[in-house]
C-alpha positions as CSV (number, residue, x, y, z in Angstrom):
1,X,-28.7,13.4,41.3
2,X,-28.9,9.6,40.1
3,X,-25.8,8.7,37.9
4,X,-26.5,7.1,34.9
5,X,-24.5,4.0,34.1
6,X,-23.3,2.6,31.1
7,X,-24.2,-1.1,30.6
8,X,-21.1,-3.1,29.4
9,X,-18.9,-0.3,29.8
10,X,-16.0,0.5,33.1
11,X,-13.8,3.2,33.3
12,X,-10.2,3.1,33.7
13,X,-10.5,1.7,37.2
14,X,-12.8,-1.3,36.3
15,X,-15.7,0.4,37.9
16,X,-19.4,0.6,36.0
17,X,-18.7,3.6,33.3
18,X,-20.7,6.6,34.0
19,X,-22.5,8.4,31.0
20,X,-22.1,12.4,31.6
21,X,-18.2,11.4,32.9
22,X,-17.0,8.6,30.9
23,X,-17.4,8.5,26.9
24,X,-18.9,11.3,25.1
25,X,-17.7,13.4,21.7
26,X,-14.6,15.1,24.8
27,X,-13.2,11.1,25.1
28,X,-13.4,10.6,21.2
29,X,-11.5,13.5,20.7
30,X,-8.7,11.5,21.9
31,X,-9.4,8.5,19.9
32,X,-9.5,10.7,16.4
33,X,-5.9,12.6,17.9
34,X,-4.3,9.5,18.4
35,X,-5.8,8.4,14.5
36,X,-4.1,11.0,13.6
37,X,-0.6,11.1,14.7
38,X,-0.6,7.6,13.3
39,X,-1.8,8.4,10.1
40,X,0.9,11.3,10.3
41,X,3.6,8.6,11.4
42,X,3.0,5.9,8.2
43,X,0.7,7.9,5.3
44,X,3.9,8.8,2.9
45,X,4.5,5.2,3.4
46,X,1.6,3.9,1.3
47,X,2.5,6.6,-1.5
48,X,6.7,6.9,-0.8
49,X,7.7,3.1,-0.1
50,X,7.9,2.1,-3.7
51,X,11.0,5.0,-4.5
52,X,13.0,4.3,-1.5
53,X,12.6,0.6,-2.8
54,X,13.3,1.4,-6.5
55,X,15.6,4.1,-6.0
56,X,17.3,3.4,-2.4
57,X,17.2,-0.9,-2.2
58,X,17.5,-1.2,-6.1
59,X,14.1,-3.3,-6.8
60,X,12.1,-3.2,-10.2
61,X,9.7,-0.4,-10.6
62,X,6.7,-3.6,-10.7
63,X,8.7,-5.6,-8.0
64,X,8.8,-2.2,-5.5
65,X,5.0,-1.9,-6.6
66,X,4.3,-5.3,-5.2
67,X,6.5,-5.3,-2.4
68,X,4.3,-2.0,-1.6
69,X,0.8,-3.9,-2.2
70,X,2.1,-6.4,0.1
71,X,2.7,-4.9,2.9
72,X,-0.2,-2.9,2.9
73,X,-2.6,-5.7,2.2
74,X,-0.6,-7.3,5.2
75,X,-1.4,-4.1,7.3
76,X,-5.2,-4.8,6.2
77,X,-6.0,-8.2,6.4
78,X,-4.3,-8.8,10.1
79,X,-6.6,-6.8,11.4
80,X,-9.2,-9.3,11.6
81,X,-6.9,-11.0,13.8
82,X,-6.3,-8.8,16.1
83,X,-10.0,-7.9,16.5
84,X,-10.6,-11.0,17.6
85,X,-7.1,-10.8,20.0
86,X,-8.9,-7.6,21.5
87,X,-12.3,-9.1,22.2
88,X,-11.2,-12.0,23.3
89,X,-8.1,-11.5,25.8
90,X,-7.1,-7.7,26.3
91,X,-9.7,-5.5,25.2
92,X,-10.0,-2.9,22.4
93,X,-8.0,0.1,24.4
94,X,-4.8,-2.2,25.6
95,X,-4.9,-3.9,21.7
96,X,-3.8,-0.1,20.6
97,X,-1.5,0.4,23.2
98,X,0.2,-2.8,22.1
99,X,-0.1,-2.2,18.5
100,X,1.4,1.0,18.5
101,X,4.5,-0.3,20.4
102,X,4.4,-2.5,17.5
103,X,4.5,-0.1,14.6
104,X,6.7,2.3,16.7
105,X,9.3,-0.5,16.8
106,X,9.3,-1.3,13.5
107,X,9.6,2.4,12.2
108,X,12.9,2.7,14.5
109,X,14.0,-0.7,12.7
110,X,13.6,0.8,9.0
111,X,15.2,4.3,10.9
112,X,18.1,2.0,11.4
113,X,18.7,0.3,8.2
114,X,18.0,3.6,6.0
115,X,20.7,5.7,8.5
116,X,23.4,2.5,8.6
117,X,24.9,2.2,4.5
118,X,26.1,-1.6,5.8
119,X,22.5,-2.3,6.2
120,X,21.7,-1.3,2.4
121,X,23.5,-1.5,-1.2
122,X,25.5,1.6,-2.1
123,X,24.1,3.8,-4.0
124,X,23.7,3.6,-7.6
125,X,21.3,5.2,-10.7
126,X,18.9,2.1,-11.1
127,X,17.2,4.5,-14.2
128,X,20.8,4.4,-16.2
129,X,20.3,1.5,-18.5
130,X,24.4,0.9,-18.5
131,X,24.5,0.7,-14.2
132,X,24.9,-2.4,-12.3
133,X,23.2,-2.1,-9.3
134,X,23.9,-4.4,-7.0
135,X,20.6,-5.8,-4.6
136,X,19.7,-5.8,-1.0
137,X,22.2,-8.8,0.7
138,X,19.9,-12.0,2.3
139,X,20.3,-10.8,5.5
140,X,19.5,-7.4,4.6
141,X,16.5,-8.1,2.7
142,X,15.5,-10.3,6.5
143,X,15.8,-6.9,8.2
144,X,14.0,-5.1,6.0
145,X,11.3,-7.4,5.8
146,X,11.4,-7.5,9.7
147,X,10.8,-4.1,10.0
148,X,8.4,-3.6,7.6
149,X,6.0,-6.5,8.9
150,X,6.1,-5.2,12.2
151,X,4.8,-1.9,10.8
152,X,2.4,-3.5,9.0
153,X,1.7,-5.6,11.8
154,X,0.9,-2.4,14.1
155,X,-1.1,-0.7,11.7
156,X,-3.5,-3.8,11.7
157,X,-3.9,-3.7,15.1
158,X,-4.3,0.0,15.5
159,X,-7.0,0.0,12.5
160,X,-8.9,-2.9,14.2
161,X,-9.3,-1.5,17.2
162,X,-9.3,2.4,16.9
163,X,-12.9,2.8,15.4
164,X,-14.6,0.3,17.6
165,X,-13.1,1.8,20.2
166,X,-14.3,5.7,19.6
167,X,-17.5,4.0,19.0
168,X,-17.7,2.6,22.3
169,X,-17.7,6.2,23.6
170,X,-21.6,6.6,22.0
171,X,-24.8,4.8,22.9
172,X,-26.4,3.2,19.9
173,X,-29.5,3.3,22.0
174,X,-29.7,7.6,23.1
175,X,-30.6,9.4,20.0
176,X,-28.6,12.0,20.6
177,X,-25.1,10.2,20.9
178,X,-26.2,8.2,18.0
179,X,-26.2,11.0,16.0
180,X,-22.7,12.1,17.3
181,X,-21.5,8.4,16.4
182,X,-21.9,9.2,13.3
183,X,-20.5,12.3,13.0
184,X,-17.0,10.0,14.6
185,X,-17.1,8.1,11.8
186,X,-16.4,11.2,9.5
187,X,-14.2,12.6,11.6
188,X,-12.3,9.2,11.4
189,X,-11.5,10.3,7.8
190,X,-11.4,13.5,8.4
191,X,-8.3,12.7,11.6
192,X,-7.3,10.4,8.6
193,X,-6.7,14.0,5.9
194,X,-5.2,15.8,8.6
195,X,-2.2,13.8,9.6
196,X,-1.9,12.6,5.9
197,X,-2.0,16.5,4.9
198,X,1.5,16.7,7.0
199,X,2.4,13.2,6.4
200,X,2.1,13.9,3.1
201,X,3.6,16.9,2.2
202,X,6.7,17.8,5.0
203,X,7.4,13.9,5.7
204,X,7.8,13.1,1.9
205,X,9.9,16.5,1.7
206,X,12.3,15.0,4.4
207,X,12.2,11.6,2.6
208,X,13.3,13.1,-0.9
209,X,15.5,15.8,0.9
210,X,16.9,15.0,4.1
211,X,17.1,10.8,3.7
212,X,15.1,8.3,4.3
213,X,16.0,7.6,8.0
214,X,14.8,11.3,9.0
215,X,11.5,10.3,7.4
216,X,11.3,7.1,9.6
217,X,13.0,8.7,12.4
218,X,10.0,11.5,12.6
219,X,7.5,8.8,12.0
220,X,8.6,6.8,14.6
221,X,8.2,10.1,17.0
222,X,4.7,10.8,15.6
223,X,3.7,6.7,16.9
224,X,5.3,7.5,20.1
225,X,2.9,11.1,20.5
226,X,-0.3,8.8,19.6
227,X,0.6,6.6,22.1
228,X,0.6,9.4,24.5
229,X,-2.5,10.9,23.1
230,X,-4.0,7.7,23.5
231,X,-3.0,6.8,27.1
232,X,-4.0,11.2,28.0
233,X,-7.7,9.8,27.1
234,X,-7.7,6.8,29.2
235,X,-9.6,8.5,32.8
236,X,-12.3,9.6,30.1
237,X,-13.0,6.7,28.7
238,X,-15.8,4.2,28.6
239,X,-14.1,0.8,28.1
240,X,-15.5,-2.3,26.4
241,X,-15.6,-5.2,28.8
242,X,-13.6,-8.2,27.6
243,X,-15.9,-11.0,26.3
244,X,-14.0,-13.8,27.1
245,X,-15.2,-15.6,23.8
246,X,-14.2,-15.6,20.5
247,X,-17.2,-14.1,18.2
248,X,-15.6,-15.5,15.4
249,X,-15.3,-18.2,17.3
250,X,-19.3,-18.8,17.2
251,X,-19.9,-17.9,14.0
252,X,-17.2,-20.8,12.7
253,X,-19.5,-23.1,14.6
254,X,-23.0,-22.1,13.1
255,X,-21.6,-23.1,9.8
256,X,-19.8,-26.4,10.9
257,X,-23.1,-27.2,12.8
258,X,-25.6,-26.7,10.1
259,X,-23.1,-28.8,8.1
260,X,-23.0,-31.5,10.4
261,X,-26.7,-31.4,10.7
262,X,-27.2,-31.5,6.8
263,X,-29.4,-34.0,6.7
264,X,-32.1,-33.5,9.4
265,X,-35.3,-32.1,8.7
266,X,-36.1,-28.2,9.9
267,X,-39.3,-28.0,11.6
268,X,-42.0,-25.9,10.1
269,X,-42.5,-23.8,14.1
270,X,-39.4,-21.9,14.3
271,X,-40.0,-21.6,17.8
272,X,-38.7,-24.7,17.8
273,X,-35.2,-23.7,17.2
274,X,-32.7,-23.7,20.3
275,X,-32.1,-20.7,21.8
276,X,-31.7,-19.6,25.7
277,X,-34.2,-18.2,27.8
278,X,-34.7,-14.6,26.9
279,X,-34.1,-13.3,30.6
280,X,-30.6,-15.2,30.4
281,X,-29.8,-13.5,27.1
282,X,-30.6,-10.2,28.8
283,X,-28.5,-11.1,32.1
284,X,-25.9,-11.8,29.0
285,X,-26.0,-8.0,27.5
286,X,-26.5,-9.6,24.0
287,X,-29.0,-8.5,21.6
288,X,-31.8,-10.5,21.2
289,X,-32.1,-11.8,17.7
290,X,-35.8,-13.0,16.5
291,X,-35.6,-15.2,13.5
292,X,-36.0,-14.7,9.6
293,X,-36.9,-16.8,7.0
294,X,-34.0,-16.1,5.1
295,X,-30.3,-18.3,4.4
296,X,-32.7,-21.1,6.3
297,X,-29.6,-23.9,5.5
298,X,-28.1,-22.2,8.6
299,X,-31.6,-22.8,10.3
300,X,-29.9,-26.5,10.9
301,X,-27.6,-25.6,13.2
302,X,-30.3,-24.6,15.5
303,X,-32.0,-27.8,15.5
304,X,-32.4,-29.5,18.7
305,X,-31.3,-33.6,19.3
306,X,-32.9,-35.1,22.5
307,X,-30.5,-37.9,22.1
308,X,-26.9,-35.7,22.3
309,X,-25.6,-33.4,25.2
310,X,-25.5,-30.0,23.9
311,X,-22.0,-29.2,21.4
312,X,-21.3,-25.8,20.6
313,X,-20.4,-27.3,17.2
314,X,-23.2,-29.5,16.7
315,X,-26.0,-27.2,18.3
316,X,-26.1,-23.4,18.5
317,X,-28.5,-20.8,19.9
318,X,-31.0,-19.0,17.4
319,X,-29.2,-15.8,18.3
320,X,-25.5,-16.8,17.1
321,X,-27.4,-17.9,13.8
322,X,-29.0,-15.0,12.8
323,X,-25.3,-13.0,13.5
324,X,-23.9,-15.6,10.7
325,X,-26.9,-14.9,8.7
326,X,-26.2,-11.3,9.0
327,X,-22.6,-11.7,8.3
328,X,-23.7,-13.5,5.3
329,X,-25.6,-11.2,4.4
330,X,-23.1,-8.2,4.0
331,X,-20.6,-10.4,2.3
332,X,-21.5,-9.5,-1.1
333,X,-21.2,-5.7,-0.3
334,X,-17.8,-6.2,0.8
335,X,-17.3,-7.6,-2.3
336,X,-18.1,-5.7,-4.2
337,X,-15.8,-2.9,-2.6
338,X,-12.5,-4.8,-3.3
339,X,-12.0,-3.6,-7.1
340,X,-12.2,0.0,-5.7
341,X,-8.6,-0.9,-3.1
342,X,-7.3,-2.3,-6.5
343,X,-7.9,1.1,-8.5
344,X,-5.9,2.7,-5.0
345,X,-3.3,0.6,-5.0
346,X,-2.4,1.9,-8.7
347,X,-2.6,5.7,-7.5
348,X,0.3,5.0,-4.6
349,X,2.5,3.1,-6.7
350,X,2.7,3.7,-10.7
351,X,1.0,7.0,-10.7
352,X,4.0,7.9,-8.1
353,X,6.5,6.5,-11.0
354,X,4.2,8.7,-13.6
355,X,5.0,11.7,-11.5
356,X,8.8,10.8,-11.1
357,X,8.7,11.6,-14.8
358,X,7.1,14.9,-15.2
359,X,8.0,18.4,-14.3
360,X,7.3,18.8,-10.6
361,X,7.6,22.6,-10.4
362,X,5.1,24.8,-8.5
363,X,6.3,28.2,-7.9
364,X,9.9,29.2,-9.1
365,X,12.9,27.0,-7.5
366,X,9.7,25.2,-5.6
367,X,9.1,21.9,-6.4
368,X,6.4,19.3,-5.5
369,X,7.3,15.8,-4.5
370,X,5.3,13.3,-7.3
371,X,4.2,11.0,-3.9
372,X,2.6,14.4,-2.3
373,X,0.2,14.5,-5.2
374,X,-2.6,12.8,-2.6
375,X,-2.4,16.2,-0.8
376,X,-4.6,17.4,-3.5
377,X,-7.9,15.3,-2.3
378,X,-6.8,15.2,1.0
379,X,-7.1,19.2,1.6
380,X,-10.3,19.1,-0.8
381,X,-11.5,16.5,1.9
382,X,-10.4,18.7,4.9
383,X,-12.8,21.4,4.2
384,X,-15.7,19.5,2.2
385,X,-16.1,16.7,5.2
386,X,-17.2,19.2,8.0
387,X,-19.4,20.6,5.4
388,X,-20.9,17.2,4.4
389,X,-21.2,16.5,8.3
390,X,-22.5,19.7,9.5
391,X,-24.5,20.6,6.9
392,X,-25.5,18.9,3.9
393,X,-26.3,15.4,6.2
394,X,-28.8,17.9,8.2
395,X,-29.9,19.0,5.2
396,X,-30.8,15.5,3.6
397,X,-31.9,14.2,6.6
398,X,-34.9,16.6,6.5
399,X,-35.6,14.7,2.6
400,X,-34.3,11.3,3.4
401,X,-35.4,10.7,6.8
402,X,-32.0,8.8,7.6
403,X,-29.7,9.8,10.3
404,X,-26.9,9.6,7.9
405,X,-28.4,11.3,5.4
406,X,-28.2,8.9,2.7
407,X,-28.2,5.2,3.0
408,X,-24.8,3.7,3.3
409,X,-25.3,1.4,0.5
410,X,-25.9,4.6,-1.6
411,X,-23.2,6.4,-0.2
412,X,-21.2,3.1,-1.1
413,X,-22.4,3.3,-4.8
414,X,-21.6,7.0,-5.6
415,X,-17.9,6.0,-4.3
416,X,-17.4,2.9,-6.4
417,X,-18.9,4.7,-10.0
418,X,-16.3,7.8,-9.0
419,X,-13.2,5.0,-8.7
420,X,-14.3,3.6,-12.4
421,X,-14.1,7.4,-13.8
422,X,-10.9,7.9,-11.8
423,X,-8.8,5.3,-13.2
424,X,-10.6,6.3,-17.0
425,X,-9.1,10.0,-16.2
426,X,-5.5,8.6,-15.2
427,X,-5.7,6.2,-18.8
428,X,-6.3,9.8,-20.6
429,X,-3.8,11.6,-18.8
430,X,-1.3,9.2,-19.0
431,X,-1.8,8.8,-22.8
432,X,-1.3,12.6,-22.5
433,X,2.1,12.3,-21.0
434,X,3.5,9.4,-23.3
435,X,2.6,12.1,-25.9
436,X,4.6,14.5,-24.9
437,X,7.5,12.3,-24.6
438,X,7.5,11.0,-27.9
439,X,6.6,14.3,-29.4
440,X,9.7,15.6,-27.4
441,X,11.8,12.5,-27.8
442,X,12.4,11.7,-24.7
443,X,11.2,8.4,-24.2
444,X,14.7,7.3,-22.9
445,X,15.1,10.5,-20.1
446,X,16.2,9.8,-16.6
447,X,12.9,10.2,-14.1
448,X,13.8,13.2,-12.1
449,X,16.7,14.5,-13.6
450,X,15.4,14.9,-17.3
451,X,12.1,15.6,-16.2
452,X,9.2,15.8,-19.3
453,X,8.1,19.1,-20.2
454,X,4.6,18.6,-18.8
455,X,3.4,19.6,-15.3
456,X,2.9,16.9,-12.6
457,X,-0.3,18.3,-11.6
458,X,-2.3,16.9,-14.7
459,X,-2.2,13.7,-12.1
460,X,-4.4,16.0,-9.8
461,X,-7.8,14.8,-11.7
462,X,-7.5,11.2,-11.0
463,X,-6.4,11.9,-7.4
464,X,-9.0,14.6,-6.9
465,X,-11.6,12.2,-8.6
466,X,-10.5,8.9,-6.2
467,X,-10.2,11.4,-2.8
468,X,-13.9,12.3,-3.4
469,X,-14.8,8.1,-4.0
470,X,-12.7,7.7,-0.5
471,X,-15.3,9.8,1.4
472,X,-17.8,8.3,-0.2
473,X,-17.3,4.6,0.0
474,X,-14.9,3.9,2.4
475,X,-16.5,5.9,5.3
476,X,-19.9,4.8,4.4
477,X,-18.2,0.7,4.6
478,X,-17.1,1.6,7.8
479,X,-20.7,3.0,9.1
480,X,-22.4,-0.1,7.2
481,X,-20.8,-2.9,8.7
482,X,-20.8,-1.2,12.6
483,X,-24.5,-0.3,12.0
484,X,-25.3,-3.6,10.8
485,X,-24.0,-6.0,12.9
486,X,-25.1,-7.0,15.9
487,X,-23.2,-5.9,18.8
488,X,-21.5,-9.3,19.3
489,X,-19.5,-8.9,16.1
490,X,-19.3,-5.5,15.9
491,X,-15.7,-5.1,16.1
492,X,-15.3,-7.7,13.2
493,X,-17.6,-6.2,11.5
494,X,-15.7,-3.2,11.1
495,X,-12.8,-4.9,10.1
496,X,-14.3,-5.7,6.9
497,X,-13.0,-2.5,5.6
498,X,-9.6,-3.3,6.2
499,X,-10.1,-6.9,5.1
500,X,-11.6,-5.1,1.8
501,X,-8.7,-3.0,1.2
502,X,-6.4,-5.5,2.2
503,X,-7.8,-8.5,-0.9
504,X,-7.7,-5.6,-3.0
505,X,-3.6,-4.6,-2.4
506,X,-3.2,-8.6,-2.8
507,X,-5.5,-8.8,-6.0
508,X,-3.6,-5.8,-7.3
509,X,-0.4,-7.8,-6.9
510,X,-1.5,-10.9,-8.6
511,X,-2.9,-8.6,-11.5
512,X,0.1,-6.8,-12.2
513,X,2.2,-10.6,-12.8
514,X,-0.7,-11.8,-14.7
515,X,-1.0,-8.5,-17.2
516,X,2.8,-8.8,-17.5
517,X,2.9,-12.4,-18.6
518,X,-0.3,-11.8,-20.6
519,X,1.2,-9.4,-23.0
520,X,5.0,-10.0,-22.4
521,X,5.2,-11.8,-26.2
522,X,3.1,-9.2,-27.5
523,X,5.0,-5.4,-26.5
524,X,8.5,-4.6,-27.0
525,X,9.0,-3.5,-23.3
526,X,8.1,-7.1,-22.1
527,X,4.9,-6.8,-20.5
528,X,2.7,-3.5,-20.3
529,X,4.3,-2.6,-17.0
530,X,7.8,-4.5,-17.1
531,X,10.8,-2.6,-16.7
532,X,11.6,0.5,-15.1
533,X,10.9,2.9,-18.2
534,X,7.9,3.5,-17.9
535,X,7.7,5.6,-21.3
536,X,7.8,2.1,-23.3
537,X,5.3,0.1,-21.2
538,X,1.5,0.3,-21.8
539,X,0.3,1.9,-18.1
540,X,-2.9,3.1,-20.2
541,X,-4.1,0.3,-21.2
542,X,-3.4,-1.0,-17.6
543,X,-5.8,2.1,-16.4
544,X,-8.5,1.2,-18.8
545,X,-8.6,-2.0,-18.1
546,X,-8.8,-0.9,-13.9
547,X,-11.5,1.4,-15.2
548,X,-13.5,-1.5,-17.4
549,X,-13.6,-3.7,-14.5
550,X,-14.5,-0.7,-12.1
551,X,-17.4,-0.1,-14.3
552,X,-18.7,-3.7,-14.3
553,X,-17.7,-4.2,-10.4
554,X,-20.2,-1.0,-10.1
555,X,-23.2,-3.1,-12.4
556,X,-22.5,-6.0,-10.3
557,X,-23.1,-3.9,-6.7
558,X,-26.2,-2.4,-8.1
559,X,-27.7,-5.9,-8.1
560,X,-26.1,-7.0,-4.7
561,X,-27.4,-3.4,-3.2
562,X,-31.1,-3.9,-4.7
563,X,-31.4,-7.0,-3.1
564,X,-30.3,-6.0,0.7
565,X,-32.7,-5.8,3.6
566,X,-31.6,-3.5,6.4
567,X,-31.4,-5.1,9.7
568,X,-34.4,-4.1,12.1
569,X,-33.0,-2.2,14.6
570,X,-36.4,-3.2,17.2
């Protein structure tokens, strides 16, 4: 029987992957288990962070917010980075292994300062309007800072590489595991919903019950198990072959060239253009790009000089143009996807406070953690995401005609229109709860220990609401970008997601100081969100607002969308 190799692909021994042996849905199974222990080692993070900083290391309810934004845009935005690292030097399966030594050592840092009281201010009632708390010490605050980059660090690496990665295990170009592909990319969210379903739930239990440095100390053994998930995968495995150039790299010097040749004149053959010899580009694996008479300012760079040696940054191949032109081309849809990060970086942080508030019982004695309130969508998602996969994407393929069932920019949309209606849902229920504590006058009770007599779960509708936009948008960002690009910047491509998520943590920071100074001369608490009372500041107005600008964000993609053309995939 003839073995079918794998073109650009080795196994774990450096040898020619073989399809049939290497790859496949049994190797991605790894990939998503490994997604999943790390989502299980750092999801109460993004929704718990901000009350072991308010309550624990004494900040300001807006200042724990931000330090929470922060960090998480940090763990976004590096990944581009580190894309580019794995590419370039180590590859795409060593970048993980790395990375989650990474994260793992900065869990067992924050382990350390949450378990050691010298590392940390004692412990005082930062709610009690006549306590002095005293804040986290210089060297302290270095520590923490330490540890929490190097988390955040990790987590960039791990997101960068992880869906690149499982996607190396499919062939674009065999129906079949193109189909499967796809189906990886919603099991991505749906590896994503079943570690955060524990994460959330029994790791924010230990945080609030058994102290912070058991909830770090578990995390940090959940990163060590996806390390050994990941490294249990590796015989299986169809490895990416290290370029040995920076893509980014090349696309940096398409734009500096076509600057540089600003003022010569195109020429009106296109054939013209410099590019290699079309049996080289295949000896080179890359995708043959034709041209298109579109963005034709980047044409320039193309433009041969008889009286120069060739310079990467003066002259560049028709093929690297069209990538920038492509890249180019799906910046406005990333765009237009950073509003919707801003509406998520509100349900991890103040609803969180909102919950801190409210009356957190279940069943009898049984109470639920405000910062587990994300369970709600994320168990919604467990069971509706196989369906979506395995049957309703079938089922409108048969309509459609597309392999994902809808187009990804439409998949995009329905997300982005579902964020504007979440955030108009968490203004109406927060004006709810405000209501009840004037009605009750309790405008000045203690979060947690005078709780409001109103249920936490009324928050459930603008989580439920958001975990439905999640599936939507952020999954069909992930598809869009890997489907689009070329497969010279595929792994950058996909880190547009994270880059999307990441502006939008850093825009939410910014927003929250400029609202405050906005209206700090106009409200009695200071600002709408100043303080840590959160009964006298104006959080929903701050979630109209979010929802306002959702709504216009979502005009504004409708235009961007109309006027995308699809990359021909012949």
């Amino acid at each position: 029987e003839k073995l079918e190799l794998v073109d650009g692909k080795v196994n774990w021994k450096g040898e020619t992957a073989v399809k049939h042996k290497h790859g496949g849905l049994r190797a991605a199974l790894f990939v998503l288990l490994a997604f999943a222990f790390e989502n299980l080692a750092n999801l109460h993070l993004a929704v718990n962070l901000t009350t072991y900083f308010n309550g624990i290391l004494h900040f300001e309810v807006s200042d724990a917010a931000n330090a929470l934004t922060n960090f998480m845009g940090t763990g976004y935005i590096l990944s581009i980075i580190f894309a580019v690292f794995a590419d370039t030097y180590i590859g795409r399966f060593k970048s993980i292994l790395i990375s989650g030594s990474v994260e793992f050592l900065g869990l067992a840092l924050l382990t350390a300062q949450a378990h050691y009281s010298s590392l940390r201010p004692p412990p005082c009632n930062v709610f009690d309007p006549t306590s002095r708390c005293e804040k986290l010490e210089s060297s302290d605050t270095v520590f923490l800072y330490v540890a929490l980059y190097l988390v955040a660090a990790g987590m960039a690496g791990i997101k960068a590489s992880i869906p690149s990665h499982g996607a190396d295990q499919f062939d674009e170009k065999d129906p079949r595991e193109a189909k499967t592909m796809s189906s990886f990319f919603n099991g991505l969210l749906f590896a994503l919903c079943i570690g955060g379903a524990v994460s959330l739930t029994l790791y924010v239990w230990l945080d609030d019950h058994k102290g912070w440095d058991v909830g770090f100390g578990v995390s940090a053994i959940a990163m060590f198990l996806a390390l050994i998930v990941a490294v249990l995968g590796w015989p299986l495995y169809r490895i990416h072959v290290v370029q040995g150039s920076s893509v980014l790299l090349e696309l940096i010097q398409v734009f500096v060239a076509a600057i540089r040749n600003r003022n010569l004149k195109l020429p009106e053959n296109p054939l013209e253009l410099y590019e290699i010899d079309k049996d080289k580009e295949a000896a080179l694996e890359d995708d043959f790009l034709p041209h298109r008479d579109v963005y034709r300012f980047l044409d320039k760079a193309a433009i041969k000089t008889a009286s120069e040696k060739p310079n990467p940054w003066k002259l560049c191949r028709v093929t690297q143009v069209e990538n920038a032109k492509i890249l180019l081309g799906m910046t406005p849809v990333f765009a237009c996807t950073i509003i919707m990060t801003l509406c998520l970086a509100q349900l991890q942080t103040f609803s969180v406070q909102q919950g801190l508030t409210m009356d957190t019982t279940i069943v009898g004695s049984f109470h639920i953690p405000p910062a587990s309130l994300p369970i709600i969508p994320v168990v919604f998602l467990i069971f509706i995401i196989p369906f979506y996969d395995q049957i309703a994407v079938p089922l409108l393929r048969k309509v459609t005609g597309h392999v994902t069932g809808i187009s990804h920019l439409q998949r995009i949309g329905v997300g982005l229109i579902l964020s504007s209606i979440s955030m108009a849902t968490a203004s109406i229920m927060e004006v709810k709860r405000k209501s009840v504590a004037r009605d009750h006058n309790m405008l000045d009770a203690l979060p947690v220990l005078q709780p409001l007599p109103i249920s936490v779960f009324w928050l459930s509708f603008q989580y439920f609401i958001f975990g439905i936009a999640d599936m939507f948008t952020y999954v069909g960002l992930l598809e869009f970008f890997y489907s689009e690009a070329p497969q010279g910047i595929k792994t950058v491509s996909t880190c547009f997601l994270w880059t999307s998520m990441a502006l939008g943590y850093y825009l939410s920071t910014i927003l929250v100081q400029i609202v405050n100074r906005a209206t700090k001369h106009i409200t009695n608490s200071g600002g709408w969100l100043a303080g840590n009372n959160i009964n006298k500041n104006h959080l929903n107005l701050f979630y109209l607002l979010l929802a306002l600008l959702s709504l216009v964000n979502f005009c504004v993609y409708l235009f961007v969308s109309s006027r995308y053309k699809y990359r021909s995939k012949n």
